[in-house]
C-alpha positions in Angstrom: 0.0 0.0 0.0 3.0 2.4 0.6 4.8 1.9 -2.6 0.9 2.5 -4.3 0.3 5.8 -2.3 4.3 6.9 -2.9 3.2 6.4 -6.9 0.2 8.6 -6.6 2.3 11.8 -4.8 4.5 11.3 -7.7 2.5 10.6 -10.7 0.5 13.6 -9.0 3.4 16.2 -8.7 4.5 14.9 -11.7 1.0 15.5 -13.8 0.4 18.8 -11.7 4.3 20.1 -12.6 3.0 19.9 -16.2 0.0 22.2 -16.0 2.3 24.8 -13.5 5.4 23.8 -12.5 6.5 27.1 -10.2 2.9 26.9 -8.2 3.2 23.4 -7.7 6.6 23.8 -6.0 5.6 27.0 -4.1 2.8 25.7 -2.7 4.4 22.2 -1.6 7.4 24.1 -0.1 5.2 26.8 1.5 2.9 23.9 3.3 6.3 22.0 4.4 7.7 25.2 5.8 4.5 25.8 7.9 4.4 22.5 8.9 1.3 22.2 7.3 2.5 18.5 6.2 4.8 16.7 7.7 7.3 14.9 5.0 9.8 14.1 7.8 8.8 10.2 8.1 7.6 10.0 4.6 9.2 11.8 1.7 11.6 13.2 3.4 13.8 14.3 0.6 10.7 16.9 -0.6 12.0 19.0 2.3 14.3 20.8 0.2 11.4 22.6 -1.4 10.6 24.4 1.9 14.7 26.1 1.3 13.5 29.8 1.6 15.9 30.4 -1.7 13.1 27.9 -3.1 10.0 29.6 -2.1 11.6 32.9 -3.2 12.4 31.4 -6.6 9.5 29.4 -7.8 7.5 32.5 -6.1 8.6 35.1 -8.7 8.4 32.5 -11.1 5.0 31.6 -10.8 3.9 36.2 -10.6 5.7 36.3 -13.8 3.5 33.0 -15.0 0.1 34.5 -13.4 0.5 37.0 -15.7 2.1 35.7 -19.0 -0.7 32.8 -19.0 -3.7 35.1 -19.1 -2.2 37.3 -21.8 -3.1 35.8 -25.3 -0.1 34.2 -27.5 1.7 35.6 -25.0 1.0 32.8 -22.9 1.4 30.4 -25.6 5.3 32.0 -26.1 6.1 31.2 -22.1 4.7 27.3 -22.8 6.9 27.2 -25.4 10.0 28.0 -23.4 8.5 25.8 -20.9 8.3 22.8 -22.7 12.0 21.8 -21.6 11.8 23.2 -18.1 8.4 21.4 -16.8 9.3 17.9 -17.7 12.8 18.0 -16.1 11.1 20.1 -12.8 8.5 17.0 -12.9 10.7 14.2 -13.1 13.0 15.7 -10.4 9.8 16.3 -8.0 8.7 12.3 -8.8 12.0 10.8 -8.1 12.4 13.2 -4.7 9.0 11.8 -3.5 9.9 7.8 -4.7 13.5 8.4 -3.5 12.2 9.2 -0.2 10.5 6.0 0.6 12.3 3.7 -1.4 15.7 4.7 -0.5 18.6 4.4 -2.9 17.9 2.2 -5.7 19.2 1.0 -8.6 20.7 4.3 -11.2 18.7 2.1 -13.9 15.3 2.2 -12.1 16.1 5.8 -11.5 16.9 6.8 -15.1 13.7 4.7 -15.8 11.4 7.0 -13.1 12.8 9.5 -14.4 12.1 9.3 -17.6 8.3 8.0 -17.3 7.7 11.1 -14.6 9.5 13.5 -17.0 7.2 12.0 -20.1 3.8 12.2 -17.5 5.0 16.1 -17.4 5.3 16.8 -20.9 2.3 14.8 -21.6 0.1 17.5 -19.3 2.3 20.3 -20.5 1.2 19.1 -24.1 -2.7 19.0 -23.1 -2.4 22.4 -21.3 -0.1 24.1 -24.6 -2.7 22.5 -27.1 -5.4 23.8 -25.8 -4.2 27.5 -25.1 -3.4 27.5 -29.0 -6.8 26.6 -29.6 -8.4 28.9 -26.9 -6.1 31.8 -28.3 -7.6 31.8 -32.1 -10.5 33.4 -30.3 -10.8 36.9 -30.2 -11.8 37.7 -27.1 -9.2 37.4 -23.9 -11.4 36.1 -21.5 -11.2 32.4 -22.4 -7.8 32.4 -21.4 -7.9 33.8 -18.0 -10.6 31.3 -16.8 -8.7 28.7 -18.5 -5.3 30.0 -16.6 -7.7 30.5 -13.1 -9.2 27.0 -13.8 -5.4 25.4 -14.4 -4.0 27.3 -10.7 -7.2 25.8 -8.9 -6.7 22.1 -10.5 -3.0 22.4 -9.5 -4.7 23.5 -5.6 -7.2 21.1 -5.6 -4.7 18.1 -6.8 -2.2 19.0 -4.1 -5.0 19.0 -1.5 -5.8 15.4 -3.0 -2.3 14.4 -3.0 -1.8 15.5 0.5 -5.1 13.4 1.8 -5.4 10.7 -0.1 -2.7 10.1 -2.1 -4.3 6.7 -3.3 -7.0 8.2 -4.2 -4.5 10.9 -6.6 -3.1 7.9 -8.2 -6.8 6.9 -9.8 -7.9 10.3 -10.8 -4.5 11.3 -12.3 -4.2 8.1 -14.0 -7.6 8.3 -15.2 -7.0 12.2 -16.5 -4.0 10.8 -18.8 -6.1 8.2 -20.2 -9.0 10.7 -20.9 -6.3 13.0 -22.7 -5.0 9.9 -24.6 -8.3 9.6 -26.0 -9.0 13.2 -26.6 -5.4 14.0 -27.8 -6.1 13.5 -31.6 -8.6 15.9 -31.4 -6.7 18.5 -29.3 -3.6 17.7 -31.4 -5.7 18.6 -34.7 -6.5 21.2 -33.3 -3.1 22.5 -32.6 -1.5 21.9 -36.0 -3.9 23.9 -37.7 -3.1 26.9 -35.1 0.6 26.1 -35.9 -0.4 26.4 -40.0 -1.7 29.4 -39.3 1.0 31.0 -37.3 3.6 29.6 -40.0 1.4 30.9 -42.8 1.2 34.2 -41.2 5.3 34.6 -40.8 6.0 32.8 -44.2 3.9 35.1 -46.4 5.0 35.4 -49.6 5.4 38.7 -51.4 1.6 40.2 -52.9 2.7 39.8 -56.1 3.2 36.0 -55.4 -0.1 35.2 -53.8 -2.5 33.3 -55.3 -5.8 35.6 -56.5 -7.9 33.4 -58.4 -9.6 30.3 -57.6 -8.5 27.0 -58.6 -11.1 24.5 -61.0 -9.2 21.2 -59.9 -9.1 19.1 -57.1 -6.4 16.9 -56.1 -6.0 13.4 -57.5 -7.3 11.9 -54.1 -10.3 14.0 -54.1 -11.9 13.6 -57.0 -13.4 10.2 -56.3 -15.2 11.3 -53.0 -16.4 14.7 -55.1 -18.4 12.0 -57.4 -20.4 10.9 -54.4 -21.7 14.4 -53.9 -21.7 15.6 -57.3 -23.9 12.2 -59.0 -24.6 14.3 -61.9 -21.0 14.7 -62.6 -21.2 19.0 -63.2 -18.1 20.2 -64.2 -16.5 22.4 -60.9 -17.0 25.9 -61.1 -14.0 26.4 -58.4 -12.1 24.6 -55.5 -10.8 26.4 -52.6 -8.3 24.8 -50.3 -9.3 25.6 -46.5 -9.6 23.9 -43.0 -13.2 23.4 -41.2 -14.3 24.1 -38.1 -16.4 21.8 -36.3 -20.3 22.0 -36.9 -23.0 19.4 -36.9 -22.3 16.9 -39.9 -19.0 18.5 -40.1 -16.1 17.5 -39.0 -13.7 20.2 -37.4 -9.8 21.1 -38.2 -9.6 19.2 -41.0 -7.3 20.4 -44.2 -9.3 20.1 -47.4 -11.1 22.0 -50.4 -15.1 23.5 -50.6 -16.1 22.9 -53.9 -19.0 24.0 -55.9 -19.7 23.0 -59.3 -21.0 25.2 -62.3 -24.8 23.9 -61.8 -26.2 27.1 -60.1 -27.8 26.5 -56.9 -26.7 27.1 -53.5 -25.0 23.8 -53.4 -21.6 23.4 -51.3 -19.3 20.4 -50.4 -16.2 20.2 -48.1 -13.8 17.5 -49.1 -10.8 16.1 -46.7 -8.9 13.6 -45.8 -9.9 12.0 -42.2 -8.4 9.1 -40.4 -7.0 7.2 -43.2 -10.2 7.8 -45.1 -11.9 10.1 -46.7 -14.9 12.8 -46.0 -17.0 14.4 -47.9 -19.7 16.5 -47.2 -22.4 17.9 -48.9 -24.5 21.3 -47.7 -27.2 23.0 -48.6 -26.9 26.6 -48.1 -30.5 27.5 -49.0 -31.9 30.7 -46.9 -27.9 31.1 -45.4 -26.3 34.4 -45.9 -22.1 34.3 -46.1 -19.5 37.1 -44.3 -15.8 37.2 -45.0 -14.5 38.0 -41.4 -11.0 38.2 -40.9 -8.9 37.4 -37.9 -5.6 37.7 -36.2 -4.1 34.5 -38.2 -7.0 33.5 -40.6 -9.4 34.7 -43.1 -12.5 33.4 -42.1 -15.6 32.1 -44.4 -18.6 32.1 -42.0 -22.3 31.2 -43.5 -25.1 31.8 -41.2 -28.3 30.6 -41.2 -31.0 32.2 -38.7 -28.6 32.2 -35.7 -26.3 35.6 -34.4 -23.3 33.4 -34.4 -22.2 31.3 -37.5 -23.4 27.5 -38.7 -20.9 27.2 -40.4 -17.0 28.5 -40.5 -14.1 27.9 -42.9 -10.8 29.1 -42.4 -8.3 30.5 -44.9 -4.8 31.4 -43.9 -3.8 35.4 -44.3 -1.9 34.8 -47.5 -5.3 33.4 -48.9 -6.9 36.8 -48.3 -7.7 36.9 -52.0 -9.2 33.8 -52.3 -11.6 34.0 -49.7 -13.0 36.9 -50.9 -13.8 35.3 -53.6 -15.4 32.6 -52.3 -17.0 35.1 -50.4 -18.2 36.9 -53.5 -19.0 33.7 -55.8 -21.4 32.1 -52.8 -23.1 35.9 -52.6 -24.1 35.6 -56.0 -25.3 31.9 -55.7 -26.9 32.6 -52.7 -28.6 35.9 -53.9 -29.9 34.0 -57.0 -31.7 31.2 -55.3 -33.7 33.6 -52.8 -36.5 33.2 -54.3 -38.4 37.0 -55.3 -41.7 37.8 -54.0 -43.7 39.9 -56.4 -45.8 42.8 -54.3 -49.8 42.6 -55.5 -50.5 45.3 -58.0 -51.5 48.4 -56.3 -55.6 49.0 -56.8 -56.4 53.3 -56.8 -59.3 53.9 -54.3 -62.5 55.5 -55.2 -62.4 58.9 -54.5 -65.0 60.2 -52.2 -67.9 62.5 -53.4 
């Protein structure tokens, strides 16, 4: 039961190190220095956090963090840095809580722990940077701050959990990592398109280089999906290489082309690549209206139907200003030609009064 409770403080300062690394230390040294735990009998070694050049340290640290990690991309910029300081701070926290109770063991098994608490840190380190490059293509700022106020009071709340049952830690921190092993494709998709973005923005070409007109082919691998939205087999009118966002029916962050052929109509289909397969998807844009609305790293197509916010939004990198425009423009036409027009009744004149 020891060696079990000894794995779940240090797969729990290991997992917590990931999400903030200088709180987590602060807060274990500053609840060792007040005697608020006692590590004397049992990890014994985690004493050194409660060195006042320690507290002092991982204190400024974690002011400078507070505020970097509610500023947009700003805080992506620290995570970046981060991602070789957290994993070594987590694996050193792990073995100083396993070293404590185990005593000195074998340097293999160390370099082992070592290396499974440093990858438990970069795999919440990972989950946290993901998600903030997701959070951060939004253009208010106020999604980052709760998500930086919710990671401080998970680090809190784990700690607490750590400190009373640490048993208990070892389930829900093993259960997190599996929930973010099945979630990571998703979060990871989501990431590399926020990474596309960013590189698209930097790597601009020159205006004279950009492309301004759209395309009328589809890649090789595309054209065979196409035919099972397009049965009539219409010529296309244009193809538009974008990435979606998720919406009902379609799936989100995926690279691919909208397509609409030269049958008028306001009839559009995404096509992509997805898990080994391919998607295609087919919509009907009847009664929608379309807005070009750009962004800090995209050019966004949004189509709305009835609702404020968008059904619907495709994004184009900045170098494809051009091009989503006129996609923009072409759907505006399409989708101005099938409102259908409602003729007003022919005036009657009244009968004047006598």
């Amino acid at each position: 039961m020891q060696i079990l409770q000894t794995l779940g403080v240090a797969l729990g300062l290991a997992s917590l190190a990931g999400l903030n690394l200088y709180l987590t230390v602060f807060v274990t040294g500053l609840a060792i220095q007040q005697h608020w735990v006692d590590v004397s009998q049992t990890y014994p070694e985690l004493a050194v956090l409660a060195h006042p050049a320690v507290l002092i340290i991982s204190g400024v640290l974690y002011v400078l963090q507070f505020f970097a990690d509610k500023i947009p991309w700003v805080d992506s910029l620290w995570d970046a840095v981060h991602t070789f300081i957290r994993p070594v701070g987590g694996a050193f926290l792990a073995l100083r809580a396993m070293n404590g109770v185990l005593g000195n063991t074998d340097p293999t098994m160390e370099v082992v722990g070592a290396l499974l608490a440093g990858g438990v840190t970069l795999t919440t380190h990972t989950m946290k940077t993901s998600t903030r490059l997701v959070v951060n293509h939004s253009p208010e700022p106020f999604s980052n701050i709760a998500l930086s106020v919710g990671e401080d009071a998970a680090v809190f709340g784990g700690l607490v959990l750590i400190k009373h049952d640490p048993f208990l830690a070892l389930i829900v921190f093993t259960a997190i990592l599996l929930l973010f092993a099945y979630l990571a494709p998703k979060i990871f998709r989501g990431a590399k398109v926020q990474l596309w973005l960013i590189w698209k923005k930097i790597s601009s070409p020159a205006a004279d280089k950009l492309q301004k007109e759209l395309s009328k082919t589809l890649p090789e691998e595309l054209e065979i999906p196409f035919f099972t939205v397009n049965l009539e087999r219409d010529p296309i009118a244009w193809a538009a290489p974008c990435v979606s966002t998720s919406a009902r029916g379609l799936p989100g962050n995926l690279f691919g082309f909208l397509v609409t052929t030269e049958r008028p109509g306001p009839k559009l289909a995404f096509l992509a690549k997805r898990h080994w397969r391919h998607a295609a998807v087919e919509l009907d844009l009847t009664g929608f209206r379309v807005a070009h609305e750009p962004r800090f790293l995209s050019e966004n197509v949004a189509l709305y139907q009835q609702e404020k916010k968008p059904k619907y939004v495709f994004l184009f990198a900045r170098s494809q200003r051009a091009i989503a425009k006129a996609v923009v423009a072409s759907l505006e036409e399409r989708l101005g030609a099938s409102r259908p027009t409602v003729e007003e009744p022919a005036r009657t004149e009244e009968p004047a009064l006598s």
